[in-house]
Backbone as CSV, one residue per row, in Angstrom:
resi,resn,N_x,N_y,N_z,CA_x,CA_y,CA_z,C_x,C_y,C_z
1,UNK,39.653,7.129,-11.106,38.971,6.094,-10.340,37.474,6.171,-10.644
2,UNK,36.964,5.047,-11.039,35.203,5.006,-11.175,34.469,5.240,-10.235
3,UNK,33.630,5.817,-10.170,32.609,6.558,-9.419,31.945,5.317,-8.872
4,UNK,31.613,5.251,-7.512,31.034,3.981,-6.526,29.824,4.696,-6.343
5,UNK,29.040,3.850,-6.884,26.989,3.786,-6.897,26.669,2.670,-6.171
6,UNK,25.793,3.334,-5.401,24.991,2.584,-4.516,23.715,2.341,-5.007
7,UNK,23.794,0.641,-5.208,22.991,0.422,-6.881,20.939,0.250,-5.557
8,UNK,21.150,-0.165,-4.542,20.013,-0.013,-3.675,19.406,1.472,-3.526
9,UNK,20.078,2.137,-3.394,19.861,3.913,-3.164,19.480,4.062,-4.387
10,UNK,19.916,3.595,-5.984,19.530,4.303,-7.143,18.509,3.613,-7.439
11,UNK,18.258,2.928,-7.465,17.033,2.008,-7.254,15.721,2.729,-6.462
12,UNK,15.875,2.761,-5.573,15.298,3.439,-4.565,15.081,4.817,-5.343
13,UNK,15.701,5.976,-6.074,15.560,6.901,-6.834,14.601,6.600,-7.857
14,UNK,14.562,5.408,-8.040,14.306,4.975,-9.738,12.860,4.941,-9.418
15,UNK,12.409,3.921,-8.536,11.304,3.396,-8.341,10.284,5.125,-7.463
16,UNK,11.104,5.523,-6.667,10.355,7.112,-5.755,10.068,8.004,-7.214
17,UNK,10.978,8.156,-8.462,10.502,8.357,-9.666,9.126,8.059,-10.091
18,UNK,9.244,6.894,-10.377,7.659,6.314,-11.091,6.885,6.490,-10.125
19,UNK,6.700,5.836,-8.977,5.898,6.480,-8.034,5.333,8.107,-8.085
20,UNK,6.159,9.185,-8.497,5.719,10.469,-8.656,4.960,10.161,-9.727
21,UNK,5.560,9.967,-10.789,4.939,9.900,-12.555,3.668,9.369,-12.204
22,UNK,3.624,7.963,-11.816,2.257,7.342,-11.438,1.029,8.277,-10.828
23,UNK,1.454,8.933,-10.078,0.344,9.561,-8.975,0.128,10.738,-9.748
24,UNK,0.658,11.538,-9.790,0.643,12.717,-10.859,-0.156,12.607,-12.339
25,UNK,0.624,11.951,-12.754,-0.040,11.486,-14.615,-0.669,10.291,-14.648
26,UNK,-0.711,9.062,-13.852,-1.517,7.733,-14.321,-0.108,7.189,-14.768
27,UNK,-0.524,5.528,-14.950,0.448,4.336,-15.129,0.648,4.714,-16.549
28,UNK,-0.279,4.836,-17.493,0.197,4.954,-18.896,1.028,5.663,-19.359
29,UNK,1.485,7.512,-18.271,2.337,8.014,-18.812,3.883,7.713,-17.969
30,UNK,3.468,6.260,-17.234,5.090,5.676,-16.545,5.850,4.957,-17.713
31,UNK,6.208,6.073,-18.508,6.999,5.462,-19.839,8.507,5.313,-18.953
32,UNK,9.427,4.283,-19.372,10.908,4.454,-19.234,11.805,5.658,-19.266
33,UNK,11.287,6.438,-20.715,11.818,7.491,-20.573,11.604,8.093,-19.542
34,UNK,10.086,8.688,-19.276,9.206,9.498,-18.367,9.913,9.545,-16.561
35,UNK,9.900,8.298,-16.579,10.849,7.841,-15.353,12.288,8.569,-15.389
36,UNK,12.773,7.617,-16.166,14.438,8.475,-16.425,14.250,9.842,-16.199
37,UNK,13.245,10.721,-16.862,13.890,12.260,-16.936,13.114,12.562,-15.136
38,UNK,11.895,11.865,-14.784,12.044,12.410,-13.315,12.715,11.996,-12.608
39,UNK,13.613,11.036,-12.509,14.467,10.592,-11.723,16.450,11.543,-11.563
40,UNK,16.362,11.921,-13.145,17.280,12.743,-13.420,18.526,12.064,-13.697
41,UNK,18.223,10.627,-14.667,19.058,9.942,-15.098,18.651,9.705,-16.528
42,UNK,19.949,9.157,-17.170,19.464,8.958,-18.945,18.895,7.555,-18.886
43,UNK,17.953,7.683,-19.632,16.987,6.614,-19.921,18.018,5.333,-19.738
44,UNK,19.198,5.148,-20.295,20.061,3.578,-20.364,20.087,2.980,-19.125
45,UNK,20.095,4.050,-17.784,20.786,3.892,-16.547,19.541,3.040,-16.248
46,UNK,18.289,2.991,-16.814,17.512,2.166,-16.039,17.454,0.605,-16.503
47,UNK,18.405,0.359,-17.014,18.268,-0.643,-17.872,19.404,-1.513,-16.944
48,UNK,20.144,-0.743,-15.978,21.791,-1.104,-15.200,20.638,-1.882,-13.960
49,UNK,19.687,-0.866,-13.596,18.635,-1.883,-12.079,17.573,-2.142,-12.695
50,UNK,16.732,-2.032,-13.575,15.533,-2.733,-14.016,14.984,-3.566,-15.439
51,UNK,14.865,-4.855,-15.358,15.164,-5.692,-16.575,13.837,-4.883,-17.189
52,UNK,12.728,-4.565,-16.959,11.598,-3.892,-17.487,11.045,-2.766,-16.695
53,UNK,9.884,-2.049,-17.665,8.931,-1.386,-16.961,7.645,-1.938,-15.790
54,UNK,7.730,-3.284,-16.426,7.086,-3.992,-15.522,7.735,-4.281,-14.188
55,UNK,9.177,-4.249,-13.885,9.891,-4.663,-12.783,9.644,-3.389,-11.979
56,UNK,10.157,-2.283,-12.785,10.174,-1.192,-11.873,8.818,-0.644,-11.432
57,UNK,7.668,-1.321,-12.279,5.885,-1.432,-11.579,6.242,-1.877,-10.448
58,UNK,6.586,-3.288,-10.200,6.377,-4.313,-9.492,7.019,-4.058,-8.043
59,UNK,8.194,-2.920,-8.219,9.379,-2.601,-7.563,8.640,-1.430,-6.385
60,UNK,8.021,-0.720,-7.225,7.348,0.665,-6.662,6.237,0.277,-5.938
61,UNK,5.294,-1.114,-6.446,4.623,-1.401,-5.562,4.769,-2.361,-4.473
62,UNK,5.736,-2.661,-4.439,6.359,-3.324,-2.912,6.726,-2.273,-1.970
63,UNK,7.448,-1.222,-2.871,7.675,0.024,-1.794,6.535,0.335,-0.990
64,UNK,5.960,0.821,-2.056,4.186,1.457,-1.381,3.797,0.430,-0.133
65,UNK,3.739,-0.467,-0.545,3.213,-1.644,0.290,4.237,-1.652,1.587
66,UNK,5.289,-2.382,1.770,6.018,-2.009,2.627,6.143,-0.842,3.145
67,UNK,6.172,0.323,3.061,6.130,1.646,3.657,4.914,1.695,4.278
68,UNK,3.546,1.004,4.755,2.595,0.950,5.057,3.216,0.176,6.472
69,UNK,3.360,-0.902,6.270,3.902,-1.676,7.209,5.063,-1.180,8.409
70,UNK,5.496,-0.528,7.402,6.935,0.066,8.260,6.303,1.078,9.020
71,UNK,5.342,1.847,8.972,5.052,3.257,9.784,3.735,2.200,10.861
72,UNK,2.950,1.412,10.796,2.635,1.010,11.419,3.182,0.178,12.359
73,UNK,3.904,-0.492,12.353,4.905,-1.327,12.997,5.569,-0.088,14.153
74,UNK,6.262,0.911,13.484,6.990,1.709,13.862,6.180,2.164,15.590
75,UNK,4.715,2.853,14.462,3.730,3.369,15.340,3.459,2.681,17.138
76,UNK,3.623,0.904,16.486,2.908,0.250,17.097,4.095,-0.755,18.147
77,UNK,4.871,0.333,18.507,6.305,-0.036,19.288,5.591,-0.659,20.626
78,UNK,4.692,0.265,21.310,4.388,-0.158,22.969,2.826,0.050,22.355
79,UNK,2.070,-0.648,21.762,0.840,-0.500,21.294,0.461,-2.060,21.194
80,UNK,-0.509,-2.497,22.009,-1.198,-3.943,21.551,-2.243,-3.822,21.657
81,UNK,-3.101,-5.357,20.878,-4.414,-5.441,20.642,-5.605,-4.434,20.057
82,UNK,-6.478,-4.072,20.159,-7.168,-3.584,19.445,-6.685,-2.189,18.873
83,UNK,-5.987,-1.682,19.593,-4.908,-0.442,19.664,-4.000,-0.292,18.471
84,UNK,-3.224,-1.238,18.620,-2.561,-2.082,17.351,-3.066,-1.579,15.959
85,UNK,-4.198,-2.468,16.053,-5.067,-3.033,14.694,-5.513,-1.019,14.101
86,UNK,-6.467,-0.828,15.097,-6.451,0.557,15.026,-5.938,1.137,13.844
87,UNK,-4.219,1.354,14.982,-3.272,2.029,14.303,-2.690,1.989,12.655
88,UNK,-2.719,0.034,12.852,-2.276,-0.232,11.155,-3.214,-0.032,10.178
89,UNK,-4.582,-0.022,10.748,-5.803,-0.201,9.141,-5.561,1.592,8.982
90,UNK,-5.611,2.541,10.198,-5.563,3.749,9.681,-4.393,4.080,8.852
91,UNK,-3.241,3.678,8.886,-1.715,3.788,7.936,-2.479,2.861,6.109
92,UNK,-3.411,2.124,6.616,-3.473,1.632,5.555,-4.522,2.316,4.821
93,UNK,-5.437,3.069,5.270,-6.471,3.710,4.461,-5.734,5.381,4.611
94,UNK,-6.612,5.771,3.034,-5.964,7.204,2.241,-6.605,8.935,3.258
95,UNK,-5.899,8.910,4.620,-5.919,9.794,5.291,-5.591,10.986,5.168
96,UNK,-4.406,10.707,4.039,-3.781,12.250,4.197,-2.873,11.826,2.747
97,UNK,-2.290,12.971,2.425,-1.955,13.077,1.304,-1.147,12.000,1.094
98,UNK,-0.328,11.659,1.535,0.386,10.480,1.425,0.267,8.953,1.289
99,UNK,-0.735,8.695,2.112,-1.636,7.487,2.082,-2.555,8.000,0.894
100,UNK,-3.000,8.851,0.543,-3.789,9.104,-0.655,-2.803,8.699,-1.906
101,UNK,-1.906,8.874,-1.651,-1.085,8.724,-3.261,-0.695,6.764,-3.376
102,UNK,-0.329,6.779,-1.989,-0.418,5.088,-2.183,-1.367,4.007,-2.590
103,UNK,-2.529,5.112,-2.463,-3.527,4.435,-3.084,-3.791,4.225,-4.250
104,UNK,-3.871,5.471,-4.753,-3.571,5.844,-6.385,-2.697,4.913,-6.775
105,UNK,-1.357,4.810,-6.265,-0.672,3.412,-6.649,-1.209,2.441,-6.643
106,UNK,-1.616,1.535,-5.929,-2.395,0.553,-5.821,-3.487,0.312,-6.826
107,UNK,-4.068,0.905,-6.923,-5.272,1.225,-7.820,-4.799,0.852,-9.637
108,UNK,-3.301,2.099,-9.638,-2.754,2.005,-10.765,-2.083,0.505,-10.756
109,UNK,-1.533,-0.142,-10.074,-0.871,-1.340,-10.180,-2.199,-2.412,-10.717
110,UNK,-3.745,-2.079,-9.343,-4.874,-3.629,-10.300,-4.924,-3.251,-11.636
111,UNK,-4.798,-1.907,-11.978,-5.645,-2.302,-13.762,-4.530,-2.400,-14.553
112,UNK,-2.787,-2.895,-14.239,-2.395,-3.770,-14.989,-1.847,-5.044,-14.408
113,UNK,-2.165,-5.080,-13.560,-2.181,-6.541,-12.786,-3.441,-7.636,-13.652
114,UNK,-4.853,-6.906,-14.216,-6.070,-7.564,-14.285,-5.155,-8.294,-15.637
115,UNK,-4.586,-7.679,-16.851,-4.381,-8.994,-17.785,-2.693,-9.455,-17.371
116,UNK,-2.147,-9.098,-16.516,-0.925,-9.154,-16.399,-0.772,-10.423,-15.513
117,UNK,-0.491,-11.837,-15.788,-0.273,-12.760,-14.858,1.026,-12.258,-13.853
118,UNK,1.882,-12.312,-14.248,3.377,-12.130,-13.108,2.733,-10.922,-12.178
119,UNK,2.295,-9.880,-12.381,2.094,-8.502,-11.322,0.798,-9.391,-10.821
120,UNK,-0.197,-9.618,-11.428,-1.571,-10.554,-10.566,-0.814,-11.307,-9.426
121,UNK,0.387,-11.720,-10.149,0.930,-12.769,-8.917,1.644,-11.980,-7.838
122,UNK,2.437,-10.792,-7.862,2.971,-10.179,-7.146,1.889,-9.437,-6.168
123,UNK,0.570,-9.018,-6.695,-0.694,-8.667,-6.197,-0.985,-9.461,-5.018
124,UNK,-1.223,-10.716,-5.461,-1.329,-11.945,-4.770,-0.782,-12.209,-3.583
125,UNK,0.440,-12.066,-3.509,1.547,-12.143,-2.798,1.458,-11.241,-1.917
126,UNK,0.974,-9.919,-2.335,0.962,-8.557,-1.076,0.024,-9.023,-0.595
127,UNK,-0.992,-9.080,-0.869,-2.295,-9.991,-0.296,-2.048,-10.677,0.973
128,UNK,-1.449,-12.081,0.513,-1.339,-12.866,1.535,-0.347,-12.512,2.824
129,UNK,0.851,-11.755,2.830,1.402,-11.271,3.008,0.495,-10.445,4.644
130,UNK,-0.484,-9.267,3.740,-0.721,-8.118,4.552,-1.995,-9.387,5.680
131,UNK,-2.605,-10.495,4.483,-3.383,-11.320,5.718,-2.991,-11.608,6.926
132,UNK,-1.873,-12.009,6.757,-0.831,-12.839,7.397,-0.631,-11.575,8.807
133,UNK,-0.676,-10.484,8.281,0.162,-8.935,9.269,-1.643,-8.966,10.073
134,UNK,-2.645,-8.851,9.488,-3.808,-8.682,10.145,-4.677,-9.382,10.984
135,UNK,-3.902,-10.929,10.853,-4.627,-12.274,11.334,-3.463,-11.910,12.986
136,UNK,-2.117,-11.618,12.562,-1.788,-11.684,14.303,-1.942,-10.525,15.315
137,UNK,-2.528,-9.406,14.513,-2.981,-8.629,15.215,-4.665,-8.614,15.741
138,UNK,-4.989,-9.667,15.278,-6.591,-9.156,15.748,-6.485,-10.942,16.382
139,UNK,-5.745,-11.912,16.419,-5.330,-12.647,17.190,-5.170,-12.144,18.610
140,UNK,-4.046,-11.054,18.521,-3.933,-10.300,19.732,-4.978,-9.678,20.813
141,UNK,-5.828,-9.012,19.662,-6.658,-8.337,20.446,-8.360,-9.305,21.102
142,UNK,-7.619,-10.642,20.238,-9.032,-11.276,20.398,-8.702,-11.870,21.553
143,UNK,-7.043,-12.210,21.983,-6.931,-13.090,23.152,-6.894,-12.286,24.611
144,UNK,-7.065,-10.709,24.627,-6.737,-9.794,25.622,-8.857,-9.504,25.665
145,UNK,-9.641,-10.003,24.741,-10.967,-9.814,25.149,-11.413,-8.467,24.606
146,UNK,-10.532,-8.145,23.702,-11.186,-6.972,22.564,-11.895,-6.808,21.882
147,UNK,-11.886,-7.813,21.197,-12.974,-8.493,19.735,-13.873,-9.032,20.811
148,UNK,-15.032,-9.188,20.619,-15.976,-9.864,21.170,-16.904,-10.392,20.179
149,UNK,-16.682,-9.698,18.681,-17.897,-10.578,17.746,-18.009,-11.847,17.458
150,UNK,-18.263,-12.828,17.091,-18.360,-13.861,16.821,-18.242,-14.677,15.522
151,UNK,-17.459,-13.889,14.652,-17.111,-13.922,13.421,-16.030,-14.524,13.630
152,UNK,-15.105,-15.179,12.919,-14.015,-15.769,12.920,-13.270,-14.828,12.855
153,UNK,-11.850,-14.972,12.983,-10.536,-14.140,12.366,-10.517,-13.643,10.618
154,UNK,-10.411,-15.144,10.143,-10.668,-14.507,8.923,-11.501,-13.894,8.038
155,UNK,-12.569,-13.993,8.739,-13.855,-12.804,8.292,-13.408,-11.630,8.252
156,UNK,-12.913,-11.351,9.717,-12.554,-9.891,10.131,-11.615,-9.817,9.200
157,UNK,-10.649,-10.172,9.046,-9.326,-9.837,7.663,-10.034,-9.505,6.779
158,UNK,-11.150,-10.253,6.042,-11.759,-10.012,4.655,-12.702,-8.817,4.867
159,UNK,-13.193,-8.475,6.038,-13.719,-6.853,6.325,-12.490,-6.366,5.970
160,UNK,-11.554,-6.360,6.787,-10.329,-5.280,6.509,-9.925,-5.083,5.229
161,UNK,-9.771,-5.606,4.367,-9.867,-5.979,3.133,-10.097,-5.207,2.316
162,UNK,-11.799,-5.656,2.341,-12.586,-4.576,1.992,-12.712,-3.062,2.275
163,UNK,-12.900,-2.800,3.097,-12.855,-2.012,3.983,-11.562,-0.752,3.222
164,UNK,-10.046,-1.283,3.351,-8.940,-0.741,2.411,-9.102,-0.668,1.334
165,UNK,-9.691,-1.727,0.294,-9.941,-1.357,-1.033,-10.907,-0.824,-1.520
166,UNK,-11.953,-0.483,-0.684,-12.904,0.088,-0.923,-12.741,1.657,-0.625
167,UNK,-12.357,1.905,0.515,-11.691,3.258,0.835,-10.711,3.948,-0.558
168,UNK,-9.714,3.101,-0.469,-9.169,3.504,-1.848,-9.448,4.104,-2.798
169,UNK,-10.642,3.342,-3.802,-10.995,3.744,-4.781,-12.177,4.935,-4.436
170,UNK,-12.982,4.580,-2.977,-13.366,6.059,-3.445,-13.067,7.587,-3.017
171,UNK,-11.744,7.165,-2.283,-10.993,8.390,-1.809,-10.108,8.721,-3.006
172,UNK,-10.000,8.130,-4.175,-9.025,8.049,-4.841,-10.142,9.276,-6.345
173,UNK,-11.560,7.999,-6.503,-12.222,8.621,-7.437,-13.028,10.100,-7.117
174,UNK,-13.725,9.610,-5.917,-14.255,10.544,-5.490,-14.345,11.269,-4.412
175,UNK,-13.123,12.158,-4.435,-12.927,12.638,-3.062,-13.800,13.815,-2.353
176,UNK,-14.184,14.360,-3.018,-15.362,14.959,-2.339,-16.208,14.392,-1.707
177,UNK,-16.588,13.411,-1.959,-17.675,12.835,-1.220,-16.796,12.066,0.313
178,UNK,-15.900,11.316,-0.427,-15.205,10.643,0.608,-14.157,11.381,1.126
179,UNK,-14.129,12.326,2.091,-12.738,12.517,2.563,-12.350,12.032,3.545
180,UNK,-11.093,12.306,4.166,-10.479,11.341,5.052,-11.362,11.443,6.158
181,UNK,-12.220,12.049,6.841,-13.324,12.605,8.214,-13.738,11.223,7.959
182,UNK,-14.713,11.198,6.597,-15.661,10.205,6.028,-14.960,8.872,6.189
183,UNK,-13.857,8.763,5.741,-13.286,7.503,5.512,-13.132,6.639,7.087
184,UNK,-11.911,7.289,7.547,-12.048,7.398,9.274,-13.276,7.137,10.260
185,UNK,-14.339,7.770,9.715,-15.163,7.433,10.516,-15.876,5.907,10.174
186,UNK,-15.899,5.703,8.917,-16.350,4.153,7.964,-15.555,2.945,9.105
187,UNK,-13.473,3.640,9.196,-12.769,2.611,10.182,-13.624,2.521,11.503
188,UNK,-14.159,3.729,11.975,-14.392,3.618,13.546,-15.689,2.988,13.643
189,UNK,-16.545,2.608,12.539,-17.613,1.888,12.959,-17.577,0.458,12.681
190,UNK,-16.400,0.222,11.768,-16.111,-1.208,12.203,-14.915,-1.567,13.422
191,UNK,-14.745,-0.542,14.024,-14.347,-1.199,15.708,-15.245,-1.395,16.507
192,UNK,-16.001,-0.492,16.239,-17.281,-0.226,16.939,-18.211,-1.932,16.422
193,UNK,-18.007,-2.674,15.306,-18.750,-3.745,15.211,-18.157,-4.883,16.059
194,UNK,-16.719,-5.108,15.703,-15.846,-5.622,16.339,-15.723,-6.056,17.793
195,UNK,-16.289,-4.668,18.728,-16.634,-4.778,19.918,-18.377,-5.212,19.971
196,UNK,-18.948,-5.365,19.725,-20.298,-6.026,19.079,-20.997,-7.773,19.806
């Protein structure tokens, strides 16, 4: 009788693979093979869940991305308004080792997203996506009398924004200077504007 694979679970192997390779060595050494042997499958098997190396890019960075969402959400069971927001920008900036490596992902995904139209577009897409997650939370906190600045909503998103991608790269490049104390405290003075 043939062996029953659970083609979501190997998938899920495939992509937690490159994800290591990525963070560890950089995108350039996320060869197919490279993948295959950390995953602990023969190179063909990736060819059964991923039409390319670019898919299984594209694949790993939805994970990353979604796994952000999911622990904040999680977090943010009996949590509203400014509380909320709080909770998700800290899941989203590189605190601890883990959020540090998602970054590194991220990072590794723009510099082949920059000539890559389809991943630019999948980029794109997380984008609007995470707007979309940040506009109803600071909605929230703006209608309970949290926010008090006078900036629109979507200003504040494009702080947040910033704010994450900027953290990123320099918790990512330069972590000495930036560590998570540093970073954290960068979040707490834009609540601190917020209430302003």
């Amino acid at each position: 009788m043939p062996k029953v694979v659970d083609h979501a679970e190997r998938r899920r192997v495939i992509t937690e693979a490159a994800r290591r390779v990525i963070v560890r060595d950089g995108v350039a050494a996320a060869t197919v093979r490279e993948i295959a042997r950390e995953a602990g499958v023969a190179t063909g098997i990736l060819g059964h869940y991923f039409a390319s190396k670019e898919e299984i890019l594209i694949e790993t960075h939805r994970m990353a991305f979604q796994s952000v969402g999911e622990r904040a959400d999680a977090k943010n069971v009996d949590t509203r308004g400014l509380a909320a927001l709080r909770v998700a920008l800290y899941e989203a900036l590189p605190l601890d080792d883990l959020r540090r490596d998602e970054a590194i992902l991220d990072l590794a995904f723009w510099s082949q997203a920059i000539g890559n139209e389809e991943l630019n577009k999948v980029r794109r897409e997380s984008q609007r996506l995470a707007r979309f997650w940040w506009l109803r939370m600071i909605a929230d906190a703006r209608s309970a009398g949290e926010i008090t600045m006078l900036r629109d909503d979507d200003a504040v998103v494009d702080w947040i924004v910033w704010l994450c991608d900027a953290a990123a790269v320099s918790a990512v490049l330069y972590p000495e200077e930036w560590s998570p104390a540093r970073v954290q405290g960068m979040a707490d003075s834009f609540f601190e504007i917020l209430q302003s």
